[in-house]
Structures are given as C-alpha cells and as structure tokens.
C-alpha positions in Angstrom: -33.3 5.7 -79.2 -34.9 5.1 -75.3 -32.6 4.1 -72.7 -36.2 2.3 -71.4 -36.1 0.3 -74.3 -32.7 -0.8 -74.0 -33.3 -1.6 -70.2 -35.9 -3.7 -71.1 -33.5 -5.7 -73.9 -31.0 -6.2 -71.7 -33.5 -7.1 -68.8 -34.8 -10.0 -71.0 -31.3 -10.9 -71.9 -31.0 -9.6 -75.3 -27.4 -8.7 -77.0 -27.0 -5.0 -76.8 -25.6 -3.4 -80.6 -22.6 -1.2 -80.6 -25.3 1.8 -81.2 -26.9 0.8 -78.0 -23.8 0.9 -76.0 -22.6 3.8 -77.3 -25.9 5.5 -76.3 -25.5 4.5 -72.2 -22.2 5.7 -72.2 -22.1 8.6 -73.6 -25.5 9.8 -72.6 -24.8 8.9 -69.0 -21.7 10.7 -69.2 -23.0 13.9 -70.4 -25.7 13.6 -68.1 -28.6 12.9 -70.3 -29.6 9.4 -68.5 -30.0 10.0 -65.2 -28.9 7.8 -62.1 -32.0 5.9 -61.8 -32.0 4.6 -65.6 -28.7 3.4 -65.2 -28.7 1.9 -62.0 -31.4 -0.5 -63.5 -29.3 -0.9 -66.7 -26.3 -1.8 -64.7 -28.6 -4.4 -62.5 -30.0 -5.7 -65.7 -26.1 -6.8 -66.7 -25.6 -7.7 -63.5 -28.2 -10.4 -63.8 -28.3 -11.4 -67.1 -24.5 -10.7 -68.2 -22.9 -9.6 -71.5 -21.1 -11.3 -74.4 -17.5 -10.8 -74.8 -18.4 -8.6 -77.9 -20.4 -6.9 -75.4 -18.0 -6.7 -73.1 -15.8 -5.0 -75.4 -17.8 -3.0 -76.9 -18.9 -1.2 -73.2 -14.8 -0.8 -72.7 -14.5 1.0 -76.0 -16.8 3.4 -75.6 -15.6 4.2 -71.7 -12.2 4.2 -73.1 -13.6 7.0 -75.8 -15.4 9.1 -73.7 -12.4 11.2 -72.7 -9.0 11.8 -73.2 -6.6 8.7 -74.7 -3.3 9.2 -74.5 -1.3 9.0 -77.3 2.5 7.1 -76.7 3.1 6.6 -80.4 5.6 9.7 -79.8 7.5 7.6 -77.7 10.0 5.2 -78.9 10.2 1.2 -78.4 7.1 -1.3 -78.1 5.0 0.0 -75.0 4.1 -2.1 -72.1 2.1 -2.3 -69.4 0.9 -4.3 -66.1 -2.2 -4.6 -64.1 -3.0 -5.6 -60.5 -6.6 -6.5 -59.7 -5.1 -5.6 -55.9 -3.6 -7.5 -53.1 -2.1 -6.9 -49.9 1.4 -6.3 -50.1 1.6 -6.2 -53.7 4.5 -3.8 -54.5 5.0 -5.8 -58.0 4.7 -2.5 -60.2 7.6 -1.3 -58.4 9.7 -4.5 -59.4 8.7 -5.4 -62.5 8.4 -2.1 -64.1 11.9 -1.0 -63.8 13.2 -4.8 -64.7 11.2 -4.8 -68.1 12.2 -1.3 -68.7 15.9 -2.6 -68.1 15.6 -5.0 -71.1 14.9 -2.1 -73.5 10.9 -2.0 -73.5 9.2 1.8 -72.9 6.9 1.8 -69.6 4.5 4.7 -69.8 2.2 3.5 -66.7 -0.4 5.0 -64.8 -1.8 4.1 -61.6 -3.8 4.8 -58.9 -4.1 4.9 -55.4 -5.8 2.5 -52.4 -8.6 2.3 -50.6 -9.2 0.4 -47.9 -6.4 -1.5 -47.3 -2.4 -0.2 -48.3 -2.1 2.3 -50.4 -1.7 2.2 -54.2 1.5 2.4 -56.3 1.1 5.9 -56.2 1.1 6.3 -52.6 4.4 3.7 -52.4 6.0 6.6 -54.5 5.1 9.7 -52.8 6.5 8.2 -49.9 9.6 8.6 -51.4 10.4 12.2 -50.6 10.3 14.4 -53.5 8.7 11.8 -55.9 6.0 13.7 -57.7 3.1 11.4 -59.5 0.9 14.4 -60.7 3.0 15.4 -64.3 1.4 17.3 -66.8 1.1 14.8 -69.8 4.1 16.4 -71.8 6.4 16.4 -68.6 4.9 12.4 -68.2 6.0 12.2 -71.9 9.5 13.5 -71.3 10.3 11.6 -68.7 10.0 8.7 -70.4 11.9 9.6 -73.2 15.0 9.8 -70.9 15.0 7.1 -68.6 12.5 4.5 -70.4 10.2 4.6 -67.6 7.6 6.8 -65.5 4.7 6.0 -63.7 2.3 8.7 -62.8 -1.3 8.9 -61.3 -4.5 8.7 -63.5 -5.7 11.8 -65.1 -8.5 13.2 -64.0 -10.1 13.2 -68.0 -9.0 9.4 -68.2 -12.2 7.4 -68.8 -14.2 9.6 -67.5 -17.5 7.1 -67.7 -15.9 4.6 -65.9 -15.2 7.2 -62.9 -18.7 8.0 -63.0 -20.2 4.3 -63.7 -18.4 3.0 -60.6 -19.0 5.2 -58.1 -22.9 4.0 -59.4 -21.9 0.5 -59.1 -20.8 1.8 -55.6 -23.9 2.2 -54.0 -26.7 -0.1 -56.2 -24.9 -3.9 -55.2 -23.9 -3.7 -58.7 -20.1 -4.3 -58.2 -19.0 -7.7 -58.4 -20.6 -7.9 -62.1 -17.3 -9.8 -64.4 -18.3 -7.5 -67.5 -18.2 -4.5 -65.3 -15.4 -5.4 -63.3 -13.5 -5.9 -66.8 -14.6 -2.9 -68.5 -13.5 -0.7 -65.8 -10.3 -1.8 -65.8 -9.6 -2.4 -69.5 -11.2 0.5 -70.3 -8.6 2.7 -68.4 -6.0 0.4 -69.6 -6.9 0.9 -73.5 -7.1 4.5 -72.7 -3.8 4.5 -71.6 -2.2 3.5 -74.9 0.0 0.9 -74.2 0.8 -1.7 -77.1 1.4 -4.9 -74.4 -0.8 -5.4 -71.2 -0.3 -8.2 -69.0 -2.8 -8.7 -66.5 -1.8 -10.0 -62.5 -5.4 -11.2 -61.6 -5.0 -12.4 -57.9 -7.4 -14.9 -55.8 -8.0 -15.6 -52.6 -8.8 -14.4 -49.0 -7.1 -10.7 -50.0 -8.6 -10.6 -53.5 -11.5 -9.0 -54.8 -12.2 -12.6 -56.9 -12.2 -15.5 -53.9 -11.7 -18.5 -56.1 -9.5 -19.8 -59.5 -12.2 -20.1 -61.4 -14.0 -16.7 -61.0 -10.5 -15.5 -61.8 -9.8 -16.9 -64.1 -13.6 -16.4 -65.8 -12.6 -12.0 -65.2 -8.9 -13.2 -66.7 -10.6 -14.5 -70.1 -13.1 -11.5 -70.6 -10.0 -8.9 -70.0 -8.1 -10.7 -72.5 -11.1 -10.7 -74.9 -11.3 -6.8 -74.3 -7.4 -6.6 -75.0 -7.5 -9.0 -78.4 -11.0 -7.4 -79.9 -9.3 -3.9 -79.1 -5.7 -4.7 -81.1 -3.7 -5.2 -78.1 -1.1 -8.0 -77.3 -2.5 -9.2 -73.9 -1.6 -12.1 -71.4 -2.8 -12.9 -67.6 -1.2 -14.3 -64.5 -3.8 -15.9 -62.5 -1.5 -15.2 -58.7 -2.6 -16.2 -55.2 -3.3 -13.5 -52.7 -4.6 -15.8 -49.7 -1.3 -14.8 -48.4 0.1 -11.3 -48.3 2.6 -10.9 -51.0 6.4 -10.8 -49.0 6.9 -9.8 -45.7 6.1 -6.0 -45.9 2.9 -4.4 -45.6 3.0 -0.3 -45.7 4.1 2.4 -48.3 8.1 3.4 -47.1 7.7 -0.6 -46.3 6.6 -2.0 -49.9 9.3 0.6 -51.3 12.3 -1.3 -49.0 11.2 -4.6 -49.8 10.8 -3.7 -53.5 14.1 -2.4 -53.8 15.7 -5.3 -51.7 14.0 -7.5 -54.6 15.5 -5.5 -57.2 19.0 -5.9 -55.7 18.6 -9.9 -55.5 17.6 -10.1 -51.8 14.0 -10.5 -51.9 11.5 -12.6 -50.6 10.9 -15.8 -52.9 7.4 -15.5 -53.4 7.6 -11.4 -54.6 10.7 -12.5 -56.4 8.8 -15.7 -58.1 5.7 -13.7 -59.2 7.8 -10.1 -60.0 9.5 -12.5 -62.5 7.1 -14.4 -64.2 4.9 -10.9 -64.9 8.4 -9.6 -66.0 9.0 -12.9 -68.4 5.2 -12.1 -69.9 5.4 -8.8 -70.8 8.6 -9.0 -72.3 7.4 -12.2 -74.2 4.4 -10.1 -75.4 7.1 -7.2 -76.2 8.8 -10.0 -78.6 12.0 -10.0 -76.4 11.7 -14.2 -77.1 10.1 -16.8 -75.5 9.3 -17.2 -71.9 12.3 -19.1 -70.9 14.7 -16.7 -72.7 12.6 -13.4 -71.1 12.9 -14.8 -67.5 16.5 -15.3 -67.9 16.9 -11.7 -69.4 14.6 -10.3 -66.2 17.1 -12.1 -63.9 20.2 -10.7 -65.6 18.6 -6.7 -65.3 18.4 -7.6 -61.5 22.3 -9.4 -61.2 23.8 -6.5 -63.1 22.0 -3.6 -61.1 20.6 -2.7 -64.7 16.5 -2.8 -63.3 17.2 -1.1 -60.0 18.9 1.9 -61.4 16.1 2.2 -63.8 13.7 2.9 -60.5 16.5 5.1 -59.2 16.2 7.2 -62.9 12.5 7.3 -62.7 12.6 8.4 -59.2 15.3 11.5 -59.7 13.4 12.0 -62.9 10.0 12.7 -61.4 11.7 15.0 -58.5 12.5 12.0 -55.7 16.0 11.8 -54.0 17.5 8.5 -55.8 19.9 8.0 -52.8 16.6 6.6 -51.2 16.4 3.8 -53.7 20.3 3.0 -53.5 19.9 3.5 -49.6 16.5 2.2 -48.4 16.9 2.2 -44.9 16.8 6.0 -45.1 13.2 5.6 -45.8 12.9 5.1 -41.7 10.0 3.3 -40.0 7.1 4.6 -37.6 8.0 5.8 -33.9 5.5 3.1 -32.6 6.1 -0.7 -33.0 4.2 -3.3 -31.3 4.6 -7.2 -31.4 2.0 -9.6 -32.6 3.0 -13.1 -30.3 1.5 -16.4 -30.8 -0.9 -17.4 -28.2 0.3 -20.9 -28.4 3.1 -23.7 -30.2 1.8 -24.8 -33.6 1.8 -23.9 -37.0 0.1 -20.8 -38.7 -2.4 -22.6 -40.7 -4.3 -19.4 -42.3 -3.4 -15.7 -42.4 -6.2 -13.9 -44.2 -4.8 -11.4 -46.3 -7.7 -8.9 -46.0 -7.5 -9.1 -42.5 -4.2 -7.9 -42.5 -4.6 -5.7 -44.9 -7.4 -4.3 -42.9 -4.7 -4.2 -39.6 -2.7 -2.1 -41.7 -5.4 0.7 -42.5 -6.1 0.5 -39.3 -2.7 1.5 -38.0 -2.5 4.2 -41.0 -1.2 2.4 -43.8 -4.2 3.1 -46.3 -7.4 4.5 -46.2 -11.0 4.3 -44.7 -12.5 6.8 -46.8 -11.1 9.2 -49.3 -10.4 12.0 -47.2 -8.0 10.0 -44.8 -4.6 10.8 -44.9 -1.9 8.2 -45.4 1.0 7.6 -42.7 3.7 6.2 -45.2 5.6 5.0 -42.3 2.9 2.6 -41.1 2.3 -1.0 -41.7 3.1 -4.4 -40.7 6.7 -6.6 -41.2 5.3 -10.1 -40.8 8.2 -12.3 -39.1 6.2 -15.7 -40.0 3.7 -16.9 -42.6 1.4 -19.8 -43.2 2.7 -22.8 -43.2 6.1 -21.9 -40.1 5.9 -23.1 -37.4 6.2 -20.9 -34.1 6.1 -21.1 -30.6 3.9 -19.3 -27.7 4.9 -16.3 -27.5 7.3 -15.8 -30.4 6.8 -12.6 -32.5 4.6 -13.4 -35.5 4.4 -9.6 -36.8 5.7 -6.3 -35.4 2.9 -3.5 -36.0 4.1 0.3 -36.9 2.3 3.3 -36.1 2.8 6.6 -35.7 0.1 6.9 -32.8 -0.2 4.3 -30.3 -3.8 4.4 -29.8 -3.9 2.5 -33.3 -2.0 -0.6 -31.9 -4.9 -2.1 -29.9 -7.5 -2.2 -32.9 -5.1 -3.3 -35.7 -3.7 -6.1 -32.9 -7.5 -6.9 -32.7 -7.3 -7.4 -36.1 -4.3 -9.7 -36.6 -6.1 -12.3 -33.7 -8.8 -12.8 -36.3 -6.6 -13.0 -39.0 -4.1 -15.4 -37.9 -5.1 -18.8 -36.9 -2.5 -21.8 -35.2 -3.0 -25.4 -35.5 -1.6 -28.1 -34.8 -0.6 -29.6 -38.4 1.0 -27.7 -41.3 -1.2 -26.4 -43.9 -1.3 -27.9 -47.4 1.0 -25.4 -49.6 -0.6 -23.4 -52.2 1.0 -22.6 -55.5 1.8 -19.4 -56.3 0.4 -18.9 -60.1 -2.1 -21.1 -61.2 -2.8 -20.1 -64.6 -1.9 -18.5 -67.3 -4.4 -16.9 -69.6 -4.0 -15.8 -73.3 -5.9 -15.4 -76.5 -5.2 -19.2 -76.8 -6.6 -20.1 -73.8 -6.0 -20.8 -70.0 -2.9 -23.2 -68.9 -2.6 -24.2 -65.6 
C-alpha cells in the first residue's frame, strides 16, 4: 500500500477504507510517511472532506495509536465533558464536581490554553498545592476516594493527534470539521469514559463563528461517539460573550466556586446546569427535567462544592481555598476600563478580551510563556447594560504595569457603545444527539 495512491483517492474525492486509514496513522506516527505526504493528505481532506464512517474511522485509529486508559477498574458509569474553548469558560470546574455529587465517577483529563486564559489545568494549579501531573495509578486512586479527579493529558495519549496537529499547525489545514472532530474525539475515546457530552460554543470567542458550522462539527463528534459505542450528547452554547464576569485563572477558580455555592452569575449558572442535566441524563440518572433538579439540589446542599474541595486536598491543594476563595488574592496592579461615552454596550468580542487577558498574563503567547494566575479581567458590565461616560466597564489585573496600556488597547477594540440596546442572544441554541439537532 502507497500513501501516493491514497493521496491521490482522497484528492479525487474517493472514500478512504479502514485499511487505508489505518495506514496514514500509524505510518505517520512511526515516522514512515513523512511531513510532506501528509501535509498533502491532510489538504486533500481539507478540500474534499470525509464521511462520517471516515470520520470515525480516522478517530479510532488516533485513539489506538498509544496508550487508552482503562476506567473499567473504577466503579459507577463514567462521564465526561468537552469544551471546544471559550473565554471565561470555567464550566469543567462547575459541572464536574456537581455530576460527581449525584453519584456518577469523573475521571477527566484536560489540558491547558493557548492564546487566550489558560486551560482547566492552569485554573487548578493556581490553587496552591493542586498537582495535575498523577501517575495513572495515583489518577486512578484518587478517584476511587472522592468520585472525581481531573488531571492533565498524558504525554502517550493519542499520540498521532499530537503529532497530526502541530502539521495542521503550519499547512492552513486547521479549520477542516473531520479533523477538528477527530482530534478531539480521538483523545476523548482514548480517555475511556462511558458518557461524553460535548459544550460546542459559537461566536466571536469560538473557534466555530456561526450555529450552523457548530452545529455541522456537533453532528460529526456525535457520530464519532455513537459508531465508537459511546453514549454522547452536545450543547451547542454561545461564546460571543465571555462566559460570567471573570476572566483569569485564581479568577475563574472564585467565580466557579461562587457558582457552586448558589451565587453565581446566571449565564455560568444557566449553561453549568444544562451540561450538568446532559451528562447525568446520558449517565441514566432520569430525564432532563429530573437531572437538572438533581444538579440544583448538589449545589443547595453543599454536596457538589465539597466534591471540588475533596478533589482539590486529594490531588495535594489546600481545600480551605475552595471553602475560602478570597484567599486566592488578586494581582498588585489593577486598572479601570471607562466608557468613553453614555449608551449601551452593544458588542464585546470575546476574543478580544480574551486576547486583553493574555496580554496582561492571564494565558499564553507561545508555549514557553509563563502564566500569572493572578491576572485577568472582572468585567463590571456586559452587552446589552447600559453605562455612562466614564463608568468602570472592566477593571484590568496585572502583575506588571507595563501590561496595562496594551491589554487597555485591546478592550477599546473590543468593546463598542451605541446608542440602542442590542438584540439578546440565547444562551444554548441546540442540542445535538444521535437523534438529531433540537433547537
């Protein structure tokens, strides 16, 4: 078998056979195809696509082509969540210990940013103590004791898609659907949870921009999840605004735990719950009426949030920071983002802001930068309030100064005042399953 002749298939849009597949992967992964074979392979999908047995088929074999691990030692049904990203989406840290709460084992790993906040993992470690490197049998154990861990990836975790994507990278070859839903699924079916639900968001702080392209990535993960034996929903959430009020790691942590004790912002609160209510659901807790009401009962009773504090002591964090957030602190440095005028705030661009956060140390520019967990953004008004000239619209925190003027830079071209209230946007607009999409 020639990788040229399966370029040239796929080039003239023929249907790739599981033997074929199998063949890019694993040959690109041990090195025998080199880079220039599979840059025009992955520009022949980009272009001409791939069924969803396709589709599946590619995930599979990334999924294979190193370590999968194994929860079947653990007890209860597994479950597990996705975010395609957003900016100030500290959901993981919600919904996680809620669903663990209701008696359901979460076994998750996740990564970390680039580009704009940081990643779950980076919200944890700036928890002090919290590790997110476990060995897999220390990963393992702590599960077994408090229901719930959630760790960074390993480096032997779909090792292809690693590998694929920082291909992808640099040939224009990223925003491909298939290849945006193999990488994803593919680490999620290596992972070895029974449930997934899937948070696909859209908008201006989304990879996707628009409903329907997320909706189009929604149905091919779900494929993936349903040809692979797994029980498998998505939320299709909007992300043209950041999610809450908090933008930063020691930030997302605060609001997140706020949330958990019943004093969160409604739109983190709204979407924590119905990603709660699905995985549940798919964990065969009841219906989605019944699995909401049990998600809001684990936050009244304090059940969910002392499931974080457990997974926090567990994996070596002080829990008295998750009973006492304020001890998390805030940067030395804080400047005020005013409005330049009376009106309302008829657009925030959440990439923007996102971008105003890395800029003031909140994520990362490249790999090697180094995370301020202190830094970020509170946001004091959204789209859709009105405000004044010269109220305070967001209050910027740094840990050096010199980052204020760039990231303020920022917000102006983020923020825009008019002189009419914006049209509200929902908050989910679909819901996608094996069944189809509702909206």
């Amino acid at each position: 078998m020639r990788m040229y002749d399966i370029i040239i298939k796929k080039r003239n849009g023929g249907v790739l056979s599981e033997e074929e597949i199998r063949h890019v992967v694993t040959g690109f992964t041990n090195g025998d195809i080199p880079d220039y074979q599979m840059s025009a392979f992955l520009m022949a999908v980009y272009f001409q696509g791939m069924t969803d047995e396709e589709t599946a088929l590619l995930t599979e074999a990334m999924a294979n082509s190193g370590e999968r691990l194994d929860l079947s030692v653990l007890p209860g049904v597994k479950v597990d969540k996705h975010s395609t990203g957003g900016v100030g989406d500290k959901t993981t840290l919600i919904v996680a210990p809620i669903v663990a709460a209701c008696g359901c084992t979460v076994a998750k790993l996740s990564g970390r940013g680039l580009g704009h906040t940081g990643g779950t993992v980076d919200k944890l470690e700036s928890i002090p103590g919290t590790r997110t490197s476990l060995p897999k049998e220390e990963f393992l154990d702590v599960v077994r004791r408090t229901g719930i861990a959630v760790t960074g990836q390993s480096g032997n975790l779909a090792p292809a898609d690693k590998k694929i994507y920082a291909l992808r990278d640099v040939t224009a070859t990223i925003d491909s659907v298939p290849l945006i839903a193999a990488s994803i699924m593919s680490k999620k079916l290596a992972a070895g949870s029974d449930c997934i639900v899937l948070d696909v968001k859209t908008g201006s702080g989304a990879f996707m921009k628009t409903v329907e392209d997320s909706i189009r990535l929604a149905e091919k993960m779900v494929a993936i999840g349903v040809h692979n034996g797994k029980k498998i929903a998505a939320l299709i959430t909007d992300m043209d605004i950041p999610l809450g009020y908090q933008i930063g790691n020691s930030l997302e942590v605060e609001e997140a735990v706020r949330t958990l004790q019943g004093d969160g912002p409604s739109d983190l609160t709204e979407v924590s719950l119905a990603l709660a209510s699905q995985m549940l659901h798919l964990a065969g807790k009841g219906d989605l009426a019944s699995c909401e009401q049990l998600a809001r009962e684990a936050i009244a009773s304090g059940a969910a949030l002392e499931k974080l504090a457990a997974m926090i002591e567990g994996q070596g964090g002080d829990p008295d920071y998750i009973r006492h957030p304020e001890r998390l602190g805030k940067a030395p440095v804080c400047a005020e983002f005013r409005a330049v005028e009376d009106g309302y705030i008829t657009k925030m661009d959440s990439e923007g802001i996102g971008i105003a956060a890395m800029l003031l140390g909140a994520g990362r520019e490249t790999k090697e930068s180094i995370i301020d967990p202190l830094a970020g953004i509170i946001l004091e008004k959204k789209t859709g309030d009105p405000v004044k000239k010269g109220e305070t619209i967001a209050r910027l925190y740094t840990s050096d100064e010199r980052k204020t003027e760039a990231a303020g830079k920022r917000m102006q071209e983020a923020v825009a005042i008019g002189a009419e209230a914006p049209e509200k946007r929902p908050l989910i607009y679909a819901r996608v399953t094996e069944q189809g999409v509702v909206r």
